[in-house]
KOLFI-243823 format. One line per field, with one value per residue: residue in three letters; x, y, z of N, C-alpha, C, O, CB in turn. Coordinates in steps of 0.2 Angstrom, whole numbers, plus 5000, padded with zeros to 4 digits. Glycine has a CB too. Example, Ala and Ser with C-alpha at 12.3 -4.5 7.8 and 13.67 -1.06 7.14 Angstrom:
resn	(ALA;SER)
neast	(5066;5064)
nnorth	(4972;4989)
nup	(5039;5035)
caeast	(5062;5068)
canorth	(4978;4995)
caup	(5039;5036)
ceast	(5066;5064)
cnorth	(4984;5000)
cup	(5039;5039)
oeast	(5071;5067)
onorth	(4983;5006)
oup	(5042;5040)
cbeast	(5057;5070)
cbnorth	(4978;4997)
cbup	(5045;5029)
END
This chain:
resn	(UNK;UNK;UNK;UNK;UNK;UNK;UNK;UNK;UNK;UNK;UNK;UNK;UNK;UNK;UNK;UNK;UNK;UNK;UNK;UNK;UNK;UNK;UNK;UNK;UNK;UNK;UNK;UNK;UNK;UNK;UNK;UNK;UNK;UNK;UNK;UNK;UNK;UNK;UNK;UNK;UNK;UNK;UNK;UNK;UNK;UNK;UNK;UNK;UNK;UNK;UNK;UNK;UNK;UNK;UNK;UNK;UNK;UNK;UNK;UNK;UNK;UNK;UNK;UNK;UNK;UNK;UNK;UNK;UNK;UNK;UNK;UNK;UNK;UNK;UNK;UNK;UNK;UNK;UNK;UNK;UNK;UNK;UNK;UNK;UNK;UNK;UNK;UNK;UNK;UNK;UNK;UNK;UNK;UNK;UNK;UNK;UNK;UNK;UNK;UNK;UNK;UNK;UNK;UNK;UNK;UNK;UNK;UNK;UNK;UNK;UNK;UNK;UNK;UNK;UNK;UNK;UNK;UNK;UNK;UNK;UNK;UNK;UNK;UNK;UNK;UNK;UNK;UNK;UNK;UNK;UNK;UNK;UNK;UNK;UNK;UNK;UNK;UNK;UNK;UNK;UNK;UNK;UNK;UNK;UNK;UNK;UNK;UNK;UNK;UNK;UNK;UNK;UNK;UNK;UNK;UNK;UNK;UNK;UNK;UNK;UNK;UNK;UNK;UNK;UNK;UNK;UNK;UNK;UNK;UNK;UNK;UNK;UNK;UNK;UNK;UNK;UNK;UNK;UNK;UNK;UNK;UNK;UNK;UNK;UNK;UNK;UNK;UNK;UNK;UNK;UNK;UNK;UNK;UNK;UNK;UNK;UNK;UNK;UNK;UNK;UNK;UNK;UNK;UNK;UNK;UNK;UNK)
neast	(5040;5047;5056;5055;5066;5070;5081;5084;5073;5075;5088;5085;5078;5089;5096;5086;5088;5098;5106;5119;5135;5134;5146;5154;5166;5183;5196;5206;5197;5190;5177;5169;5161;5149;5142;5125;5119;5104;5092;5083;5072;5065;5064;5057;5044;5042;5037;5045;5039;5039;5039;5044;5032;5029;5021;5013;5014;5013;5005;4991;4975;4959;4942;4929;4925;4909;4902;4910;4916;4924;4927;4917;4919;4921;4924;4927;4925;4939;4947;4940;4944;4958;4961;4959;4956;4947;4946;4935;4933;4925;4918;4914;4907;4905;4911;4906;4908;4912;4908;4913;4926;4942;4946;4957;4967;4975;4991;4996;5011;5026;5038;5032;5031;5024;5010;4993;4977;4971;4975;4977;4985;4986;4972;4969;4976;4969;4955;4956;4963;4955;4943;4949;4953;4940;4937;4937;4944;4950;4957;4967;4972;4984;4992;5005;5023;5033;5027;5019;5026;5032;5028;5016;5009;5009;5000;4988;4985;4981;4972;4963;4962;4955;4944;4939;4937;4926;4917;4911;4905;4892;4895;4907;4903;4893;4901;4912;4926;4928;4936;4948;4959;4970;4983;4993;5005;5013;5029;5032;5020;5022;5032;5025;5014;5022;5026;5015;5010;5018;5019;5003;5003;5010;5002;4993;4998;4999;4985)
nnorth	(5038;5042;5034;5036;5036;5022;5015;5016;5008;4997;4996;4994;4981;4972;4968;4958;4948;4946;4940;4945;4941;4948;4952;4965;4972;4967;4963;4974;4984;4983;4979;4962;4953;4939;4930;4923;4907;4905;4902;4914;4915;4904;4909;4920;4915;4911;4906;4904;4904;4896;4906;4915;4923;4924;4912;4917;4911;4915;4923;4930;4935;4946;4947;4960;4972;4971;4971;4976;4987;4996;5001;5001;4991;4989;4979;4987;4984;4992;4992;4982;4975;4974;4968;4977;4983;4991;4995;5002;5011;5016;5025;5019;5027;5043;5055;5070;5088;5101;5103;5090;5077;5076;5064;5049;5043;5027;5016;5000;4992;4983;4981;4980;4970;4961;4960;4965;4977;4969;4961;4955;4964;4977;4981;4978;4992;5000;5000;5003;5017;5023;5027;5031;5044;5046;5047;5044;5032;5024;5011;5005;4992;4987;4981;4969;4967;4955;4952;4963;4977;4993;5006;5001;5001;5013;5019;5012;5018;5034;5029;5026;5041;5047;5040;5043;5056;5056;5053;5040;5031;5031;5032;5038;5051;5056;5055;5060;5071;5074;5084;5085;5077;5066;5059;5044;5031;5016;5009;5002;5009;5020;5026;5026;5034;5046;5049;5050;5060;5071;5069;5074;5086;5096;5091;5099;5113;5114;5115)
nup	(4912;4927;4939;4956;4970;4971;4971;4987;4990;4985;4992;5005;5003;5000;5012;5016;5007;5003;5015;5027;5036;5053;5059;5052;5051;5049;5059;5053;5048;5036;5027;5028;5020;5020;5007;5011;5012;5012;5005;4995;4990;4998;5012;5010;5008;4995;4978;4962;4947;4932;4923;4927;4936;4952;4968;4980;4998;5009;5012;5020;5021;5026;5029;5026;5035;5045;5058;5066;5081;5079;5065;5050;5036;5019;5003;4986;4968;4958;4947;4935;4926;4925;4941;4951;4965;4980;4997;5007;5022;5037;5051;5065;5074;5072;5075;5082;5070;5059;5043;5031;5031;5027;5016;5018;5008;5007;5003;5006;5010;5010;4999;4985;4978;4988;5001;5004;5006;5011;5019;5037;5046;5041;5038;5051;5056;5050;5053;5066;5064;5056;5066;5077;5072;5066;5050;5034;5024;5010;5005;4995;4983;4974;4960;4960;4958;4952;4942;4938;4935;4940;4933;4937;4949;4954;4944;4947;4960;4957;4949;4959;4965;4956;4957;4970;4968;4958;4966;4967;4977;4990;5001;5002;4995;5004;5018;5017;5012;4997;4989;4997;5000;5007;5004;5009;5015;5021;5020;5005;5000;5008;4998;4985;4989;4991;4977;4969;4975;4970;4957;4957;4963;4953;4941;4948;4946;4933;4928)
caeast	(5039;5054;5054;5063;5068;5068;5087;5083;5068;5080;5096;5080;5077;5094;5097;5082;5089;5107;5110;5128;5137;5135;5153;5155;5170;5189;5202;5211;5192;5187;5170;5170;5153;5149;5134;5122;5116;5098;5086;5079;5061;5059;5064;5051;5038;5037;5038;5049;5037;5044;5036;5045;5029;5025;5017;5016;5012;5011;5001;4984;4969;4954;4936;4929;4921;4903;4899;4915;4915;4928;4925;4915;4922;4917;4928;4922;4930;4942;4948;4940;4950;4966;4959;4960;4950;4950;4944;4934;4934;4920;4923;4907;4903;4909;4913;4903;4914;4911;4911;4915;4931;4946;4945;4962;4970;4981;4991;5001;5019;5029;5042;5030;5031;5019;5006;4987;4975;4965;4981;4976;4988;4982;4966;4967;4978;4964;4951;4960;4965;4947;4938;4952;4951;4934;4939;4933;4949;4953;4963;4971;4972;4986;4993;5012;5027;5036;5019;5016;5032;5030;5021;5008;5006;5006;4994;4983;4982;4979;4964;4958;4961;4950;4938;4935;4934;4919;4910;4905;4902;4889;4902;4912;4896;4890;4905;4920;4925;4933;4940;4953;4962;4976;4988;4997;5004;5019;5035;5031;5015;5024;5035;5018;5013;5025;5027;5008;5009;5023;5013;4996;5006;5012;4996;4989;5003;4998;4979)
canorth	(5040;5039;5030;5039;5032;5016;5011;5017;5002;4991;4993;4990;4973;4970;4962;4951;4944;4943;4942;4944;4942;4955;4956;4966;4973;4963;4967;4980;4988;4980;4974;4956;4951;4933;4928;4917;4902;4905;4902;4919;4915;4901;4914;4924;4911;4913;4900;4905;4901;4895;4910;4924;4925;4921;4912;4920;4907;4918;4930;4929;4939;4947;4949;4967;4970;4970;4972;4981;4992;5003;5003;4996;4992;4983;4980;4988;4985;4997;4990;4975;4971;4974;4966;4979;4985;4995;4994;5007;5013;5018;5023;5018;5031;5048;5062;5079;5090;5108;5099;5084;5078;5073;5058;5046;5039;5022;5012;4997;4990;4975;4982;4981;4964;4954;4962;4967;4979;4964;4957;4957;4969;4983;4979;4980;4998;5003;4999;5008;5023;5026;5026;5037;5050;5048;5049;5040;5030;5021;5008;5003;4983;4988;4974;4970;4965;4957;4950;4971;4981;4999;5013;4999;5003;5019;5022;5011;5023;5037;5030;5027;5046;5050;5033;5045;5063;5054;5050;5032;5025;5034;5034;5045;5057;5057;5057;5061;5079;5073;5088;5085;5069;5064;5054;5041;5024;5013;5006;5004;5013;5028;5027;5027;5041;5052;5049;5053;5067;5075;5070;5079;5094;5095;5092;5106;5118;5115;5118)
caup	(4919;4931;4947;4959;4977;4969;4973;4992;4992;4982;4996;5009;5003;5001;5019;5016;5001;5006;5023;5028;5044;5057;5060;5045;5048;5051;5062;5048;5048;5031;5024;5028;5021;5018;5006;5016;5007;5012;4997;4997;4990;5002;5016;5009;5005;4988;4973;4959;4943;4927;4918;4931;4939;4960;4970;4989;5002;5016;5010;5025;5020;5031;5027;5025;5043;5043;5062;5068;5085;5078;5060;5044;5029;5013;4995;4978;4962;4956;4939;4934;4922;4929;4946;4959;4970;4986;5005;5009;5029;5039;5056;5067;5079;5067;5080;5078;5066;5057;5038;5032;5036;5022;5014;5018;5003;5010;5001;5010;5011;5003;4994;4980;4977;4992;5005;5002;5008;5016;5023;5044;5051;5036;5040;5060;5058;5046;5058;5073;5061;5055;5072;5082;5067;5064;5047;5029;5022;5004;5004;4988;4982;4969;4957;4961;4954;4946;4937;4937;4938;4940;4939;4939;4956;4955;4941;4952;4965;4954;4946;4964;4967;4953;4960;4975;4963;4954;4968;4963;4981;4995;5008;5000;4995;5013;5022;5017;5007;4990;4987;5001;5002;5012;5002;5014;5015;5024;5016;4998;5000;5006;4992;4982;4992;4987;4970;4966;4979;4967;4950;4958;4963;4946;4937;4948;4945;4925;4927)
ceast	(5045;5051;5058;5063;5070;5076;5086;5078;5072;5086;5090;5080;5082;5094;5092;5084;5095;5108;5114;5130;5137;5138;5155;5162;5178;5191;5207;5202;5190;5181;5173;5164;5155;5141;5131;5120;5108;5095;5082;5071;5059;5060;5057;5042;5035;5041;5038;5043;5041;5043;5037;5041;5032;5023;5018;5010;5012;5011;4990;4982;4962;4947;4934;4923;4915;4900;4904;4915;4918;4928;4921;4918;4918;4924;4923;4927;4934;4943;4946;4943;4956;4965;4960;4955;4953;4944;4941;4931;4929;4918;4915;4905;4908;4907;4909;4907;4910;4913;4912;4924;4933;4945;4956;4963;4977;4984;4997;5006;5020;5033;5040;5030;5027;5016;4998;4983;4971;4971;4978;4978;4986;4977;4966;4970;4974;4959;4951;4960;4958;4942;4944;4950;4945;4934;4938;4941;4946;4958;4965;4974;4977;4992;5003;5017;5030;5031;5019;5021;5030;5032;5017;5005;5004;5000;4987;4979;4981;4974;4960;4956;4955;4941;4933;4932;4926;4915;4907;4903;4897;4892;4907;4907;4894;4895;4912;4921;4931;4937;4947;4956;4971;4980;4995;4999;5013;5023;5033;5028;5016;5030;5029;5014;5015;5026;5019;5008;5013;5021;5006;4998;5007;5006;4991;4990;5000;4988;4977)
cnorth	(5038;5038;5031;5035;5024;5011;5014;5011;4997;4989;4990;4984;4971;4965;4957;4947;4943;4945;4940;4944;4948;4956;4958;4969;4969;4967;4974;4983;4988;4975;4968;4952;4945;4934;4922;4911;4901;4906;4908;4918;4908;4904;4920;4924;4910;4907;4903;4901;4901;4904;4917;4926;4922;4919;4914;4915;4909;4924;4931;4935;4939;4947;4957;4967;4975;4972;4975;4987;4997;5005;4999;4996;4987;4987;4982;4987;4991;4997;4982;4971;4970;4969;4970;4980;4989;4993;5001;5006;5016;5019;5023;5022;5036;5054;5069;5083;5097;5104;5093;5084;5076;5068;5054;5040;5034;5017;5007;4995;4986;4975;4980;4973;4957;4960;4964;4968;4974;4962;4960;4962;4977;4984;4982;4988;5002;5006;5005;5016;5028;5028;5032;5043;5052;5053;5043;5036;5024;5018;5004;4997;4986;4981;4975;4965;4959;4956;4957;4974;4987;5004;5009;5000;5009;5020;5020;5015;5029;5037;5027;5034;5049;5045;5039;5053;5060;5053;5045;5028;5033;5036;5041;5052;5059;5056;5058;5070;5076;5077;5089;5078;5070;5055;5050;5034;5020;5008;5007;5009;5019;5029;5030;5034;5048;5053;5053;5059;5074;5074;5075;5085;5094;5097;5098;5112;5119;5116;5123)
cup	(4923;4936;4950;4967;4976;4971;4980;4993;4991;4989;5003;5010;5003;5006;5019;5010;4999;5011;5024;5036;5048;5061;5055;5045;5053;5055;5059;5045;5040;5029;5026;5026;5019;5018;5008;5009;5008;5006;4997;4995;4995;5010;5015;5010;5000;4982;4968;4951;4934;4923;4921;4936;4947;4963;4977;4992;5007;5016;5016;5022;5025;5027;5026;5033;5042;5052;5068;5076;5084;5069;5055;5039;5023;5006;4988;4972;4960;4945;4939;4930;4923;4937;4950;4961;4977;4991;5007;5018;5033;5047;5059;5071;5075;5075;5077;5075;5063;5049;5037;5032;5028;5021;5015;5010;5006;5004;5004;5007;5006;5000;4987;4976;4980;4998;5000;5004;5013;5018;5033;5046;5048;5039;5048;5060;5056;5050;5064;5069;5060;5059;5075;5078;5067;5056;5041;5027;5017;5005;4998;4987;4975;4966;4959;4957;4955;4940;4934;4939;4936;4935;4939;4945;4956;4950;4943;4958;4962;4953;4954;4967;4962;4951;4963;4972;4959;4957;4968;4970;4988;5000;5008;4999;5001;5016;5023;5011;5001;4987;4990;5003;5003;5007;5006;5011;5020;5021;5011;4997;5003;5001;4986;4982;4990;4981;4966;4971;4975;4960;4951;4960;4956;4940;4940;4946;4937;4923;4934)
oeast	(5047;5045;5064;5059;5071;5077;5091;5078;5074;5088;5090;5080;5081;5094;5093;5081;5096;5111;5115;5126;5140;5137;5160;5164;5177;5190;5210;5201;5189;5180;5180;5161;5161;5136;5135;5121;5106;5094;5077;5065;5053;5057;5054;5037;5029;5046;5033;5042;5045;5048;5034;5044;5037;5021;5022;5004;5009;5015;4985;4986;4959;4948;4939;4918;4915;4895;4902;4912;4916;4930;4923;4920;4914;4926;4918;4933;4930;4942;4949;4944;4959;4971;4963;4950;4958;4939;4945;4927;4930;4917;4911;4899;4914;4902;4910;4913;4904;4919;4910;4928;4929;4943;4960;4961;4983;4980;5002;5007;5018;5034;5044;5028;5027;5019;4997;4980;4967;4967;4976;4973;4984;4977;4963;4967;4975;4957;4947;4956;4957;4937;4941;4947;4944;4932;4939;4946;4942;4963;4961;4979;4973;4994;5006;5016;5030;5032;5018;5022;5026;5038;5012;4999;4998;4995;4982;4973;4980;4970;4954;4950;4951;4936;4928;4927;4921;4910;4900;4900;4900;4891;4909;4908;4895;4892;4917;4917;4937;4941;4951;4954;4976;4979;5000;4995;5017;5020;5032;5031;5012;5032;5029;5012;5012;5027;5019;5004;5011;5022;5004;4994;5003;5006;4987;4986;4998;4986;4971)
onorth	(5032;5039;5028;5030;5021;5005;5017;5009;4993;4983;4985;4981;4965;4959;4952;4942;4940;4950;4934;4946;4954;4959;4956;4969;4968;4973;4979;4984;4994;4969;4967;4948;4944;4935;4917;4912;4896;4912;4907;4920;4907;4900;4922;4928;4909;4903;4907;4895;4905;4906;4923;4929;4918;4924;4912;4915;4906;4928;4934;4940;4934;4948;4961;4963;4981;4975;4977;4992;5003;5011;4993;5001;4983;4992;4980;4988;4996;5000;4978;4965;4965;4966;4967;4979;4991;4990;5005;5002;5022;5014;5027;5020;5034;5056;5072;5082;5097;5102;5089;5088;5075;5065;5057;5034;5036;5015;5009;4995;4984;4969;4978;4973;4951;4965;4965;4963;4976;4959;4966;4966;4982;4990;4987;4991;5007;5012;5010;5020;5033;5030;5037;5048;5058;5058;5038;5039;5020;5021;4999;4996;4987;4978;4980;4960;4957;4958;4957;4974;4988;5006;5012;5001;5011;5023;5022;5016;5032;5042;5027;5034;5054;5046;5041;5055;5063;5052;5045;5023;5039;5041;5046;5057;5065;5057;5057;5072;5077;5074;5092;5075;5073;5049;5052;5031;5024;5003;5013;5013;5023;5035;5036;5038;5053;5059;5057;5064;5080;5079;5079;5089;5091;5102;5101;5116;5124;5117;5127)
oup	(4923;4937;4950;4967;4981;4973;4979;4999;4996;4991;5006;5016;5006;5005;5022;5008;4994;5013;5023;5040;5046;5066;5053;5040;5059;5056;5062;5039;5038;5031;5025;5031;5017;5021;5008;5003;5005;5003;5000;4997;4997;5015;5020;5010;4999;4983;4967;4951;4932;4920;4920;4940;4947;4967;4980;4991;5012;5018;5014;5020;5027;5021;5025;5035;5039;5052;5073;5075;5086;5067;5055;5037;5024;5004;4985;4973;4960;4940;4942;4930;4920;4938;4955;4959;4978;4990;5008;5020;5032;5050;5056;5073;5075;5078;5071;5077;5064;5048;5042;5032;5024;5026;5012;5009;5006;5000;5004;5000;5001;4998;4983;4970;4978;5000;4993;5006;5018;5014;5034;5048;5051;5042;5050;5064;5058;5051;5065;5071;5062;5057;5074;5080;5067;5055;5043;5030;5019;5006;4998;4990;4970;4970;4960;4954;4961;4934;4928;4945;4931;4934;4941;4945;4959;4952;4942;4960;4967;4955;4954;4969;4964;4948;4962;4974;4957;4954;4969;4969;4989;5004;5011;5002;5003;5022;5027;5007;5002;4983;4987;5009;5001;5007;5007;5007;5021;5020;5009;4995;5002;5002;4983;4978;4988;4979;4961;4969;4975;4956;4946;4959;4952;4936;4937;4944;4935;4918;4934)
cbeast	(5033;5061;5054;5063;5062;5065;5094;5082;5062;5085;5105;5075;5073;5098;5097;5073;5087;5114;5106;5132;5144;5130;5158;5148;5170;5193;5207;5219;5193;5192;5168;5172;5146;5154;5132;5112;5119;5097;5080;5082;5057;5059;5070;5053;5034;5039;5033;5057;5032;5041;5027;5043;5023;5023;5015;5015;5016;5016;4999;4984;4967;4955;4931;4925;4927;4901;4896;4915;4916;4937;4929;4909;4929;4905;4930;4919;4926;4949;4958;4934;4950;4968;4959;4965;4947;4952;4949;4929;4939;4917;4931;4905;4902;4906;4923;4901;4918;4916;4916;4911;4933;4951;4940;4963;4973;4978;4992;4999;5021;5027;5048;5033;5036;5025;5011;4986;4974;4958;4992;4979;4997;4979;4965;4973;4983;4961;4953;4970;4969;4943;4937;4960;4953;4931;4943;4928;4953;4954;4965;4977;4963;4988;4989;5012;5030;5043;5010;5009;5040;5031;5017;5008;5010;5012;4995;4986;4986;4981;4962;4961;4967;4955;4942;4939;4941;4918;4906;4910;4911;4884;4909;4917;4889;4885;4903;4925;4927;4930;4938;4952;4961;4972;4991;4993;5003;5017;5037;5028;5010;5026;5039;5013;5015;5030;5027;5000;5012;5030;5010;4989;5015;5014;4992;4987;5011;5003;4974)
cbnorth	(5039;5043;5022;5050;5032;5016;5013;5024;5000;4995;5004;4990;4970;4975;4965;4953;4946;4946;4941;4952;4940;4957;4952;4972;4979;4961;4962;4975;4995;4977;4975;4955;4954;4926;4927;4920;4895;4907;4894;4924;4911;4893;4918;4924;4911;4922;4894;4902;4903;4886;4908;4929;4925;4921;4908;4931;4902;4916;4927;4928;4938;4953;4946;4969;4973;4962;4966;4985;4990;5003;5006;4997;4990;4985;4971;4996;4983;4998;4991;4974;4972;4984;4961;4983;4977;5004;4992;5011;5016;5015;5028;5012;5030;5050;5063;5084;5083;5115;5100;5080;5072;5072;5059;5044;5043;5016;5013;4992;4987;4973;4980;4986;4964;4945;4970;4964;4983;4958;4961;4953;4968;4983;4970;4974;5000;4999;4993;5004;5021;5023;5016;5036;5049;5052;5052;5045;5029;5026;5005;5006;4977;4995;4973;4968;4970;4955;4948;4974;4978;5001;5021;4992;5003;5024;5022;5007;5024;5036;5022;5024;5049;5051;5025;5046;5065;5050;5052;5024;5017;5029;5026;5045;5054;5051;5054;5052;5088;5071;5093;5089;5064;5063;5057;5041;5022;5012;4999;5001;5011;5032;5018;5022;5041;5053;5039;5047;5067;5074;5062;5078;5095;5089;5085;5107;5115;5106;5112)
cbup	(4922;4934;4948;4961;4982;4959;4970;4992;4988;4973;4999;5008;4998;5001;5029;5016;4996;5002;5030;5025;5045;5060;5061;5041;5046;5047;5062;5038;5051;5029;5015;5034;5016;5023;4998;5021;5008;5015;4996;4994;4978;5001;5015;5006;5007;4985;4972;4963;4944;4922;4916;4926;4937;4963;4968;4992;5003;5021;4998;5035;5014;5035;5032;5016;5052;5039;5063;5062;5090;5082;5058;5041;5029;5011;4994;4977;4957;4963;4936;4934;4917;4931;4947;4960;4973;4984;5010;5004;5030;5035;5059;5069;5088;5056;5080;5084;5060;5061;5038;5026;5043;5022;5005;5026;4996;5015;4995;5013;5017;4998;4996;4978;4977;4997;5009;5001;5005;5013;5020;5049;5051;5030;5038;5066;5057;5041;5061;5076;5055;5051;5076;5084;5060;5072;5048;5021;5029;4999;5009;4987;4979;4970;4945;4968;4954;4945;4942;4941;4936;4947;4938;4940;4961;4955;4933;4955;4971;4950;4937;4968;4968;4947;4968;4982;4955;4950;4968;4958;4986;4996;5007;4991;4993;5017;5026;5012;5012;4986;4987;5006;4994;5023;4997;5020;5006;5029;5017;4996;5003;5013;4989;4984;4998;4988;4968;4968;4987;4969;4947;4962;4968;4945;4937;4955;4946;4921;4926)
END
């Protein structure tokens, strides 16, 4: 499977992982970069393991909100042996409506390599997002790289889309219409977004 946009994330992360003077060009209008000497994993906060892998130090995570004014959530397993999981979104006063409403497929940011659907700021736009919409929302714990370099991700959010086609949680039964899902996400996760939006086009095209 190709990985398209993938040099478009890549030149992204670039300035966080060589940042250059921002006098980039000289008197005679020539590049002038100079590579920083900043250690980029501990710009980042990450620890460099002997075995390739990660560890991320400034990675904060939330609870699944239980008493919420603008929405509920709770975590269910998605692959347990893979470990992911997802957040599902439950907005607490659901607006009168003709139907049930779409179901929102999220997956968050990072450049695919640090963030996590319980990370605070997810979590808080989730909240906010599912309560103004008055709309069910999936968010996606997908495994990251370079431990999991891709399409791990994406076939993550896949088998979540076919999580909410099966109907395995009550939420989705009762209030969301599984047949219509909104595939979404920001930075990475709209990289993700599009990628699976242009494989289930595809797969629909061929059945």
């Amino acid at each position: 499977m190709q990985i398209p946009n993938m040099l478009v994330v890549f030149s992204l992360l670039i300035p966080l992982i060589l940042p250059f003077n921002t006098q980039a060009f000289n008197q005679s209008n020539k590049f002038n970069f100079q590579i920083s000497t900043t250690d980029p994993f501990e710009f980042l906060g990450f620890v460099l393991n002997p075995d390739g892998s990660l560890t991320r130090n400034r990675n904060p995570t939330v609870p699944p909100n239980t008493t919420s004014s603008l929405a509920f959530s709770k975590d269910i397993p998605l692959n347990p042996k893979k470990k992911t999981w997802i957040r599902v979104y439950l907005p607490n006063n659901t607006k009168p409506r003709s139907g049930k409403p779409p179901i929102i497929i999220f997956s968050h940011g990072g450049g695919f390599i640090v963030g996590s659907a319980a990370a605070p700021d997810v979590d808080s736009f989730l909240s906010i997002t599912a309560s103004q919409l008055s709309m069910l929302i999936v968010s996606v714990e997908y495994r990251l790289a370079p431990e999991h370099r891709l399409p791990a991700a994406y076939n993550h959010v896949v088998e979540a889309l076919y999580w909410v086609k099966e109907k395995k949680d009550n939420w989705v039964k009762k209030f969301g219409d599984f047949t219509n899902c909104i595939i979404t996400g920001e930075s990475a996760g709209g990289n993700i977004a599009y990628t699976i939006g242009v494989k289930a086009s595809h797969f629909a095209k061929k059945n």
